[in-house]
LUMPANU-707023 format. One record per atom (N, C-alpha, C, CB): residue in one letter; x, y, z negated. Coordinates in steps of 0.001 Angstrom, whole numbers, plus 500000, padded with zeros to 6 digits. Last residue first. Glycine has a CB too. Layout:
<rs>
AXYZ ...
</rs>
This chain:
<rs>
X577976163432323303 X578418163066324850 X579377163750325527 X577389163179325744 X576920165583321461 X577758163961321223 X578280163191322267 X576859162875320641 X575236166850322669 X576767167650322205 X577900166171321938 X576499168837320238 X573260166029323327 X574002166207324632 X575647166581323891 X573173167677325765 X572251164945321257 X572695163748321396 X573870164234322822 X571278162532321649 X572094167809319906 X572713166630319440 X573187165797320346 X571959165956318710 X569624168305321481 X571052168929321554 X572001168328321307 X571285169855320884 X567977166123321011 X568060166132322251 X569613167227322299 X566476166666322975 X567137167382318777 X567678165845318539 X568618165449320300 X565845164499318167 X566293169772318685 X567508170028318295 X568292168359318411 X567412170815316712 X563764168882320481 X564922169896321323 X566365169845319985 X564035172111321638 X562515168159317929 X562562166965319207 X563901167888319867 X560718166766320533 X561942169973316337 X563012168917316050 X563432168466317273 X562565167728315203 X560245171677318071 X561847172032317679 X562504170697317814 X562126172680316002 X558323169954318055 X558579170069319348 X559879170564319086 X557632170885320211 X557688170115314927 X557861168857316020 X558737168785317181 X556680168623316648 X556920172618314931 X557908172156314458 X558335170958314873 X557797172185313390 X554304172557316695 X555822173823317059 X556715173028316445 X555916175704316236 X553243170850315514 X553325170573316397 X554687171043317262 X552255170820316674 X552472172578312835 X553213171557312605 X553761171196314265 X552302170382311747 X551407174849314285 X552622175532313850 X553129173784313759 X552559176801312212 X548664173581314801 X549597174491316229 X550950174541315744 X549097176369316613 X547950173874312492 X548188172135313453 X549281172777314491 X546322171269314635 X547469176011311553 X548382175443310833 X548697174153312020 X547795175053309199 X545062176947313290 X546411177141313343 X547619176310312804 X546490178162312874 X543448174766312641 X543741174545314097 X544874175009313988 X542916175148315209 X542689175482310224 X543352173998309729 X543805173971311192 X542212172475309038 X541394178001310423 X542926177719309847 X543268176402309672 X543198178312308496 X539152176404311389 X539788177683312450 X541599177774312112 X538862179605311920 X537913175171309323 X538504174672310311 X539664175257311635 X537491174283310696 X538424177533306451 X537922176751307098 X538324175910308644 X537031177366307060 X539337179557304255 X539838178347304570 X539494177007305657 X539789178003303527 X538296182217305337 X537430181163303967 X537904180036304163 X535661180895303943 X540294182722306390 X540387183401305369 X539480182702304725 X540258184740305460 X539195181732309150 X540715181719308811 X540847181958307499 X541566182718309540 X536559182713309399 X536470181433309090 X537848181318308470 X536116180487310284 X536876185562309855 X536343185262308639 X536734183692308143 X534801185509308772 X538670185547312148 X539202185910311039 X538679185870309785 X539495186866311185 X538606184243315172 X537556183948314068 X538085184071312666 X536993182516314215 X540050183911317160 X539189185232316958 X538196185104316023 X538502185700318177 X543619182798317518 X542247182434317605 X541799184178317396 X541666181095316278 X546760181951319014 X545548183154318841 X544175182555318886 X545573184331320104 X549734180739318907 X548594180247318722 X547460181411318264 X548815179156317766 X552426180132319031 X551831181029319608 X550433181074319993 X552434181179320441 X553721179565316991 X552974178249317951 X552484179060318630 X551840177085317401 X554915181796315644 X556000180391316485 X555216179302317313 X556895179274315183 X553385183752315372 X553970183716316657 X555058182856316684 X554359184967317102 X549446183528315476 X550976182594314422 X552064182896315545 X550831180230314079 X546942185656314631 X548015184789315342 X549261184918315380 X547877184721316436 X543578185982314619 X545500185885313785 X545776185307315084 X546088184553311978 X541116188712314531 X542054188311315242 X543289187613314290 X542430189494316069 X539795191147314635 X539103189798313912 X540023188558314681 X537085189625314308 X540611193586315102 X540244192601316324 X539399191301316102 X541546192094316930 X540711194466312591 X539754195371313623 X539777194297314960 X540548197224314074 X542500192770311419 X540855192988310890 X540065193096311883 X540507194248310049 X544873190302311805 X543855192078312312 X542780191726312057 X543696192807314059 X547505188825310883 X545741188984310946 X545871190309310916 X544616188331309622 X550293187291311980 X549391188611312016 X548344188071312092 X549514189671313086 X552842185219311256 X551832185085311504 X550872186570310915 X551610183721311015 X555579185912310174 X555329184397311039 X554140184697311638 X555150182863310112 X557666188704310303 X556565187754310661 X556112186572310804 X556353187850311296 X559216190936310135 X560442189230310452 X559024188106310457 X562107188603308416 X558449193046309496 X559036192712311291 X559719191221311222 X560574194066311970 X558119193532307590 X556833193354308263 X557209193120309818 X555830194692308020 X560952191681306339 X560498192734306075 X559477192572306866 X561253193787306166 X562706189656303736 X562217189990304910 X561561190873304965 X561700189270305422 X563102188665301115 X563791189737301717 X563268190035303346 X565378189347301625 X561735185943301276 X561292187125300101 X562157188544301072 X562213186688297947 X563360184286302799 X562078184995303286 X561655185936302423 X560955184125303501 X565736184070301206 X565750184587302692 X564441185390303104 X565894183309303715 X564362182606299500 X564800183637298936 X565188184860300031 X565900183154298102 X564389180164301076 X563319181014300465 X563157182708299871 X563107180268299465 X566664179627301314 X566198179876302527 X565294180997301871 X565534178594303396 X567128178830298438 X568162180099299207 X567638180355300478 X569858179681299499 X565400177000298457 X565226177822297444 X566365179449298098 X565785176803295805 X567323175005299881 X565478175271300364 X565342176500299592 X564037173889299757 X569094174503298235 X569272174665299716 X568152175614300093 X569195173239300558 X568098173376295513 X569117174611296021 X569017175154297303 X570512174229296010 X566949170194297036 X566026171679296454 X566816173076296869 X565908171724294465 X569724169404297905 X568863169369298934 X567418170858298629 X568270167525298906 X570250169213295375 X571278170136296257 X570055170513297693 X573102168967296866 X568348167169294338 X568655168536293468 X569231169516294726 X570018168267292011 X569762165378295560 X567794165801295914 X567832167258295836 X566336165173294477 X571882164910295279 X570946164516296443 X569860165836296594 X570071162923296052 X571221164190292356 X571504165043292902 X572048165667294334 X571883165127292271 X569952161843292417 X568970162835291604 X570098164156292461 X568922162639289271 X571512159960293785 X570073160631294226 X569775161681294426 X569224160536293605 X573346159769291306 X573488160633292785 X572237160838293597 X574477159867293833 X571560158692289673 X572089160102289320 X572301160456291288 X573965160062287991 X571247156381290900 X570169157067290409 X570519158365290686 X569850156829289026 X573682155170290591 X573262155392292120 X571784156108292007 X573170153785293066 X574486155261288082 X575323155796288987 X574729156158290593 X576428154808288995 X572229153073287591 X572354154405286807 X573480155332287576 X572836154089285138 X573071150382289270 X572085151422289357 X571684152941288696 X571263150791289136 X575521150445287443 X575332151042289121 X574040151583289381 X575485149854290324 X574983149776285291 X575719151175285293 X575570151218286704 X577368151343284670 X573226147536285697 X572476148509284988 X573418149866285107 X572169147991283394 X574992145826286806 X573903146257287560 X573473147485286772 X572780145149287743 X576899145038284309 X577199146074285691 X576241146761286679 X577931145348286640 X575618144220282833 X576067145516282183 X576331146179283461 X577396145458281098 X574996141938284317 X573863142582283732 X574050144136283615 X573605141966282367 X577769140603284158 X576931140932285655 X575606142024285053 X576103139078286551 X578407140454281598 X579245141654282649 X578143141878283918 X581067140919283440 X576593137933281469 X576603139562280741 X577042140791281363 X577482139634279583 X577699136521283317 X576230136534283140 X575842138279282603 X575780135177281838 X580134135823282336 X579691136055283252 X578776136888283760 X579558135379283407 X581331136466278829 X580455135889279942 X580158136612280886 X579332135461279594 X582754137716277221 X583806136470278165 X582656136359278900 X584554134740277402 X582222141287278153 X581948140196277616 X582690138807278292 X580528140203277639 X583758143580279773 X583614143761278311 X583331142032277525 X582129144974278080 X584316144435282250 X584892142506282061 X584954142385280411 X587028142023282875 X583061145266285449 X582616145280284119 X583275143910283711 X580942145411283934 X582737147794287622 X583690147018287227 X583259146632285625 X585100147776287460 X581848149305290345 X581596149272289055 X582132148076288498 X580275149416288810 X581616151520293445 X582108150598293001 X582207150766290763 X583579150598294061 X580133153409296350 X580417153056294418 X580596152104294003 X579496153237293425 X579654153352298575 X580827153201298114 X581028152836296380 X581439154443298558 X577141153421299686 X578030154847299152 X579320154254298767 X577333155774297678 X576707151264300780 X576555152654301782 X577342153926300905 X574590153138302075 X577950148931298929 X578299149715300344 X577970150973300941 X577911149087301231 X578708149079295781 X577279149557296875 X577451150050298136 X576411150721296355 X580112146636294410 X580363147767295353 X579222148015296010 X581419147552296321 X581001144908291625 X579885145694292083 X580472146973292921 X578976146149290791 X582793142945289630 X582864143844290247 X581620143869291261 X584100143851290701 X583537140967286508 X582633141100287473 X582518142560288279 X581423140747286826 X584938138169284632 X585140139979285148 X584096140060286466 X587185140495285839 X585394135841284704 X584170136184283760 X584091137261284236 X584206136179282215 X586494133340285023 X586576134716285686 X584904134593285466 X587398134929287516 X589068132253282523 X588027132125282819 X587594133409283895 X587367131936281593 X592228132150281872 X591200130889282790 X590390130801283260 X590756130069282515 X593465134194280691 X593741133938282214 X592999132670282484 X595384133776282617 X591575134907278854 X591743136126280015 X592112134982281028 X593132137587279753 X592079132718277097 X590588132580277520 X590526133838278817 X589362132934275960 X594570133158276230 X594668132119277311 X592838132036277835 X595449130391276530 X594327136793275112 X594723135093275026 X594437134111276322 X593771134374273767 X593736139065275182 X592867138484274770 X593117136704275249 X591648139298275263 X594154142151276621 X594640141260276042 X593493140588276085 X595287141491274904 X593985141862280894 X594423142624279066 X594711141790278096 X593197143449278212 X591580140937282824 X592772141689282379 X592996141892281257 X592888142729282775 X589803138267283855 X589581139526283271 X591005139620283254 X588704139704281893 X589061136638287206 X589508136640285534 X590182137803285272 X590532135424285028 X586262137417288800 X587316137129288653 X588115137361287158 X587754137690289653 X584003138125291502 X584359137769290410 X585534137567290330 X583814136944290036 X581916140230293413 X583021139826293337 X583271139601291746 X583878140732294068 X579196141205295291 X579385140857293957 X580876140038294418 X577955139893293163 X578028144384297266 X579000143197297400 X579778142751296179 X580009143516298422 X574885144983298192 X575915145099297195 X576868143622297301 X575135145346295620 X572971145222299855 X573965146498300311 X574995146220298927 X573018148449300392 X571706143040299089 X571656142853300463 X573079143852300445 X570061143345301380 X569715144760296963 X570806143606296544 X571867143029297744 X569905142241296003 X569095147963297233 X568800146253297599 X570020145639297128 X568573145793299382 X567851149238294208 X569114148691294821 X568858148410295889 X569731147653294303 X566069152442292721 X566413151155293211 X567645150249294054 X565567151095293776 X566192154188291381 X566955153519290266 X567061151820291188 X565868153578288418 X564415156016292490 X566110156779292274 X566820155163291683 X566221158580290558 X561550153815294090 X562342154414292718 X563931155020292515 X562347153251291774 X560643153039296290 X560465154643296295 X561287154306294810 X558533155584296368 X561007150037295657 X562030150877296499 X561933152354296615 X561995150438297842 X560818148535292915 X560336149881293537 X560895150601294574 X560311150750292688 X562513147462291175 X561901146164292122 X561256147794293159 X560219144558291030 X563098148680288993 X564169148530289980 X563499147545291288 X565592147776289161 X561475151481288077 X561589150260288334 X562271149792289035 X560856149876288556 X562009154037287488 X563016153458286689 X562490151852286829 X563077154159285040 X559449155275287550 X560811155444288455 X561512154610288094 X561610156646288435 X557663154470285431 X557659153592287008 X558596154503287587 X556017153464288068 X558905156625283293 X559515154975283567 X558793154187284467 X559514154029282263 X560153159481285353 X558998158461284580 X559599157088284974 X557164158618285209 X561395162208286463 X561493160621285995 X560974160129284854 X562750160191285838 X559159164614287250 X560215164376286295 X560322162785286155 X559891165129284863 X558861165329290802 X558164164993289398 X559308164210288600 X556665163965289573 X558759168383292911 X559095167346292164 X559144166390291070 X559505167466292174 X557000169528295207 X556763169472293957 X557529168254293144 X555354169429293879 X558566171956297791 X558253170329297563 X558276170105295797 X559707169201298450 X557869175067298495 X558500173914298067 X557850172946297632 X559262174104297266 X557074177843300223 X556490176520300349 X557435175754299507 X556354175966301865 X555808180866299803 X556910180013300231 X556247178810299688 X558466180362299665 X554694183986301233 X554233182485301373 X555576181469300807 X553822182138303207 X554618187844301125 X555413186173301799 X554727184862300924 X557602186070301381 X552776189728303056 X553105189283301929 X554081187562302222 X551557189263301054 X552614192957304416 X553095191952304202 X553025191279303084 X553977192067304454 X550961195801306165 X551846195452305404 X551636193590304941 X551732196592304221 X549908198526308743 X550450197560307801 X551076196849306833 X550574197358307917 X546562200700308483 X547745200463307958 X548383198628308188 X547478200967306358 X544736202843310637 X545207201030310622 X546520201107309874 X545554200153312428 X542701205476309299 X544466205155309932 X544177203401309780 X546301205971308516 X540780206318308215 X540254205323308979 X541313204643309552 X539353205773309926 X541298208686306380 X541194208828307796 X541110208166308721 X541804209252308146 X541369207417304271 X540061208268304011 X540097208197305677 X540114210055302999 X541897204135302487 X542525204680303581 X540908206130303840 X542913203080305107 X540925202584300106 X541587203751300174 X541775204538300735 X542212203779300086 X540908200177301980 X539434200719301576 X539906202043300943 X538453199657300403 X542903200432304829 X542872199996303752 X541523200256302968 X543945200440303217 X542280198673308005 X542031200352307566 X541995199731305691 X539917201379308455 X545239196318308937 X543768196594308901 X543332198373308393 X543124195362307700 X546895193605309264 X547138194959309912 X545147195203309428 X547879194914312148 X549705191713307650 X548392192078307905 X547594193545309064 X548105192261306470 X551628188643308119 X551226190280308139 X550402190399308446 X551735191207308742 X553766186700306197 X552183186690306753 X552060188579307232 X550736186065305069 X556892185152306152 X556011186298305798 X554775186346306745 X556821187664305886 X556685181433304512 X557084183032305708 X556315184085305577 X556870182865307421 X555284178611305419 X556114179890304317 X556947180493305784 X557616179046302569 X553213177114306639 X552682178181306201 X553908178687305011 X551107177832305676 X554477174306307016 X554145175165307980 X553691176672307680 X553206174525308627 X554154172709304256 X555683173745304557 X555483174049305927 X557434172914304380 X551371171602304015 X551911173160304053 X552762173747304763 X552389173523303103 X551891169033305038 X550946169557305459 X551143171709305324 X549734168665304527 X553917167787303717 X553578167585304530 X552715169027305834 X553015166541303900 X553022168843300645 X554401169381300954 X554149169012303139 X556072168085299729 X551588166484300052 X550721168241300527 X551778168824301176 X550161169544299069 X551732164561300383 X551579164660301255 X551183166066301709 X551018163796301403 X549393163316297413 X550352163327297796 X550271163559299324 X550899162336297317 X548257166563295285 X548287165654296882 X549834164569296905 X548466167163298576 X548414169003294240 X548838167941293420 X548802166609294816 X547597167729291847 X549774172172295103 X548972171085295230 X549213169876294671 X548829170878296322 X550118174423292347 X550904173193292815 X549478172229293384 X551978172365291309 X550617178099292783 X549900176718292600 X550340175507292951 X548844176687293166 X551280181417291867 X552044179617291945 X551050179173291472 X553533178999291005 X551302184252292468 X550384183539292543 X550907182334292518 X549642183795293461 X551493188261291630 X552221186839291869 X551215185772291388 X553728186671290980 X550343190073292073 X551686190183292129 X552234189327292411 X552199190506291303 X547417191343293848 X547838190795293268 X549698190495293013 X547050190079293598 X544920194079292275 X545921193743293052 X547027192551292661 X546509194926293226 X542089192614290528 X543437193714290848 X544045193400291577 X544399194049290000 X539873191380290698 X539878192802291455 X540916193777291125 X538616193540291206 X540034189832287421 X539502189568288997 X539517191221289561 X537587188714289076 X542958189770285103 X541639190133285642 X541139190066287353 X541545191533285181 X545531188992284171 X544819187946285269 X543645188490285907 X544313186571284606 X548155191695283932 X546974190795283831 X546455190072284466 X546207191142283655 X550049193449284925 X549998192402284655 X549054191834283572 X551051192233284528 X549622195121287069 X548714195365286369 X549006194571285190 X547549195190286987 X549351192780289519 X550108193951289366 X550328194946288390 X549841194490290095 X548309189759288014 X547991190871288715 X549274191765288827 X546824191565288055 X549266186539288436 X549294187458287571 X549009189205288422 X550801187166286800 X549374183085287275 X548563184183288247 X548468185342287830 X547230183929288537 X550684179686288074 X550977181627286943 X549562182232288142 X553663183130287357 X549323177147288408 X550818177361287601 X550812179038286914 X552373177177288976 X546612175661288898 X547519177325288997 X548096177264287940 X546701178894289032 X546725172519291113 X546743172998289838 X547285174640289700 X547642171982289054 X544249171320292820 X545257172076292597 X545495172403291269 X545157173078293274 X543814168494295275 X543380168946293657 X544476169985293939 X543595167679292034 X541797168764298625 X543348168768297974 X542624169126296173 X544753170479298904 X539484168760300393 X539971168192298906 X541206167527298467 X539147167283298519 X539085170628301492 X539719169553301956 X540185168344301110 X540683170035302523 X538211172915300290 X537082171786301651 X537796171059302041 X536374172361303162 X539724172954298476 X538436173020298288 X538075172431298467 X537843173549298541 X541808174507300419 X542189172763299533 X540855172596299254 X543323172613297787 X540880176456301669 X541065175105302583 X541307174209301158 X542639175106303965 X540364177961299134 X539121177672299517 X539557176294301001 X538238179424300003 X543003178642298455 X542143177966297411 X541078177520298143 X541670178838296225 X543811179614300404 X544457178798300494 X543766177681299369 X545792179325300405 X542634182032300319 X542169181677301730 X542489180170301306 X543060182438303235 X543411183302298032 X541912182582297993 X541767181596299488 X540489184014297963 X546133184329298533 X545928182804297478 X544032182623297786 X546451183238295048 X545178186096300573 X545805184672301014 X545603183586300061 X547343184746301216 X544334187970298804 X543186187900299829 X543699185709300782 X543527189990301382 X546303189064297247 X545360187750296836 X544497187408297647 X544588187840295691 X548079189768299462 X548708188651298860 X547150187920298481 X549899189096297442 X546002191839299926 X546756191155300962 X547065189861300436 X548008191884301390 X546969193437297642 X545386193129297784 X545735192019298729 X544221194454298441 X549547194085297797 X549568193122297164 X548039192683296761 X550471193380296159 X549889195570300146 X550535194532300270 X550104193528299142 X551890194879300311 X548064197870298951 X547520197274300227 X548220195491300381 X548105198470301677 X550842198774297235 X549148198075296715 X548501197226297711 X547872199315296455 X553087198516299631 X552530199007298046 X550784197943298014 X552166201463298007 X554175197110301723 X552942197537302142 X552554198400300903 X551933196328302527 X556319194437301924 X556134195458302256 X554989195967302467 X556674195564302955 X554484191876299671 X555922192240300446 X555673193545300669 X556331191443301912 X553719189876297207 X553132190963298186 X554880191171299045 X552278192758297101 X553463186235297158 X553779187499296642 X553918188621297564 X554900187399295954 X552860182628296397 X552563183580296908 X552498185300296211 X551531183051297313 X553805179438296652 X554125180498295850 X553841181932296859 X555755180270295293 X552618176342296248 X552600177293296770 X552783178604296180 X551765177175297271 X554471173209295969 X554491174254295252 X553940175505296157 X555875174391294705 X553161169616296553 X554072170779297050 X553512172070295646 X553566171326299157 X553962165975296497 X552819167286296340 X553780168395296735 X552054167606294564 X555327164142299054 X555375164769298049 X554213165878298055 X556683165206297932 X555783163793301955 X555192162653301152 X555189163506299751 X556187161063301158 X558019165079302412 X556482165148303115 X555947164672303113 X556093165224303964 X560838165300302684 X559372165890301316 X558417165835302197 X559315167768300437 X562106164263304707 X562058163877303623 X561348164347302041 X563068163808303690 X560663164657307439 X560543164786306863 X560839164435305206 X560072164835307434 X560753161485310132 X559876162259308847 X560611162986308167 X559219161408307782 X562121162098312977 X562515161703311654 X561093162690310813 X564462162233311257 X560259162172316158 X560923162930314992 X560934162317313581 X560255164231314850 X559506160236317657 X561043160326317828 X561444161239316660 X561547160968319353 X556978160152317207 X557616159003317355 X559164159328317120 X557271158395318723 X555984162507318136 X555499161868316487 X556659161025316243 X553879160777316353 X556513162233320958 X557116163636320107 X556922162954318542 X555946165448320387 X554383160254321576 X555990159818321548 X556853161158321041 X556586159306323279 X552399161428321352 X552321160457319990 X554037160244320088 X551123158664320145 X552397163561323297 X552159163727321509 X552463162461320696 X550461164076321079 X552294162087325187 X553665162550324907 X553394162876323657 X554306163680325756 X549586160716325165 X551312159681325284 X552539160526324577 X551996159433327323 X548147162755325641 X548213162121324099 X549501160969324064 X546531161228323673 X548539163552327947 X548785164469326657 X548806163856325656 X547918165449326367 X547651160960329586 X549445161756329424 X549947162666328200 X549710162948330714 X545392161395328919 X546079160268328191 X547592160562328403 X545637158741328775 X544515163446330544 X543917163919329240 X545372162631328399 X541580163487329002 X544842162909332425 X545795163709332849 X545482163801331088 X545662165015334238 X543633160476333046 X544806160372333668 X545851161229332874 X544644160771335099 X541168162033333509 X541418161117332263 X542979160902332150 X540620159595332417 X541639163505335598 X541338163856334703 X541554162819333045 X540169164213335229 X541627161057337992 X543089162040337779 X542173163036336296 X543689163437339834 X538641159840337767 X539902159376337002 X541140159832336827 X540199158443337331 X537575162166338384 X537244161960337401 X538647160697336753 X535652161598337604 X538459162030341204 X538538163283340309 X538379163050338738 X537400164276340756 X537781159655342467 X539288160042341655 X539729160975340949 X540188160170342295 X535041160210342155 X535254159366341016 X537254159442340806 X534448157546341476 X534903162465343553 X534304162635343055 X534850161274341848 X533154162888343845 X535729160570346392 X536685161583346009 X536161162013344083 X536471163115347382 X533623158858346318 X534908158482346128 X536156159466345937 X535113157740347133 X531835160763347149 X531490159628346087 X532825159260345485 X530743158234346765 X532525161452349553 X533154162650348542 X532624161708347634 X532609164484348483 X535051159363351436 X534013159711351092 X533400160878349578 X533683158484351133 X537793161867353065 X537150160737352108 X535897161071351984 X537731160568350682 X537841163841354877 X537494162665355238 X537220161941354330 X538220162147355894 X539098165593353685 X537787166448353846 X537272164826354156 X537627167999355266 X541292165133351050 X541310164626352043 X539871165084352498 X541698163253351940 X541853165444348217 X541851166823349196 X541578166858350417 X542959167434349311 X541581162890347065 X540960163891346834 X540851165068347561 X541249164101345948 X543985161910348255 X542628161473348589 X541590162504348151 X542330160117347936 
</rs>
């Protein structure tokens, strides 16, 4: 109808306007159903660790580095993330302002920061004329970014068992209670009474066995408390293996070089851009004073990651067929 020379153009003119809306709510259908299908994240509810250090470039690489820890101080700022600086240490090793920098750990304290960052680890590259530089040459060089999830030491609200975010919680629903009269010695009160009490946590299997007291009641107590302490620990190391993991990627990115890139700023173009969202803006001051320009890129990169998951869930399900 719209292309039709015969419609009325009033009426062409308003399907235009409704194939536009049309076309604006399709984009936001499939964005929310990409949201929808990708598994959260299991640190992405957690504060995070930002660790920032020069890479390939000498000195230039490690002016570079602090030119990033400020970019990253000034978005939490205006975004009001709290931070806390874990080390900060020049090249030079000192803290003084206007040295080059070596090494930079801050812990957003957020919850949800881990969320929001682990888009920004990887190596960053820079390209610009160094202030050293006499013949105006465009030097480059690198610094890497890594991102981990801030973990917090078990506190006794972990250790609530009613707490389902707690390492120490059950449902009661996933445990299968079995009784029965105890074993061993201990006279005609072993074979009458079933006082012995067994505990299996279905999804893992752990099974706990308790027939120390003639009572019931007791064994049942002693037993909840070693399962849940058995099903804590594994969590904890769960988690722990899950950290290891992340920390050897990381260590991946430290070794990289000005060619393994996530994301180029140019001075002389006033130019970044991220080459997994493939995302180019031209506003290199705003990017660097942490401001809205870098909260667009970073969106571009979470979205990229999204759109992965979604294609590796979709491999999966073709390889499972």
């Amino acid at each position: 109808m719209i292309h039709d020379s015969t419609t009325d153009p009033e009426l062409r003119s308003l399907a235009s306007d409704d194939l536009e809306e049309i076309r604006t709510q399709l984009v936001h259908a499939s964005q929310s159903l990409i949201t929808s299908l990708v598994p959260v994240h299991p640190f992405a509810h957690l504060p995070c660790l930002l660790e920032i250090r020069p890479g390939a470039g000498g000195s230039e690489a490690a002016i570079f580095a602090g030119d990033l820890f400020r970019m990253y101080m000034a978005f939490c700022n205006r975004n009001g993330f709290r931070t806390n600086l874990l080390k900060y240490e020049n090249i030079n090793g000192t803290t003084e302002a206007g040295v080059p920098l070596s090494e930079a750990i801050m812990e957003v304290e957020n919850e949800n920061a881990y969320g929001v960052f682990r888009c920004e680890a990887g190596v960053h590259r820079v390209q610009r004329v160094p202030a050293t530089e006499t013949k105006g040459r465009t030097h480059t060089s690198a610094a890497s970014v890594h991102v981990l999830p801030s973990l917090q030491e078990n506190s006794a609200e972990e250790q609530d068992f009613d707490n389902p975010e707690s390492d120490y919680y059950i449902d009661p629903k996933e445990v299968k209670l079995e009784v029965m009269r105890a074993s061993g010695a201990g006279g005609q009160h072993v074979n009458k009474t079933e006082s012995a009490v067994r505990l299996t946590h279905m999804p893992t299997n752990t099974v706990v066995a308790m027939q120390d007291s003639r009572s019931q009641h007791k064994n049942k107590e002693k037993a909840w408390a070693l399962l849940r302490a058995r099903i804590a620990q594994t969590r904890r190391e769960k988690r722990e293996e899950e950290m290891a993991n992340m920390r050897r990627s990381v260590i991946g990115v430290a070794r990289m070089g000005r060619g393994d890139k996530v994301r180029t700023y140019n001075w002389g173009q006033q130019r970044v851009t991220d080459h997994r969202s493939g995302t180019t803006v031209h506003d290199l001051d705003d990017v660097m004073g942490g401001g809205q320009t870098l909260e667009k890129v970073m969106e571009s990169v979470r979205s990229w990651l999204m759109e992965r998951d979604v294609e590796a869930l979709i491999a999966e399900d073709v390889e499972a067929k």
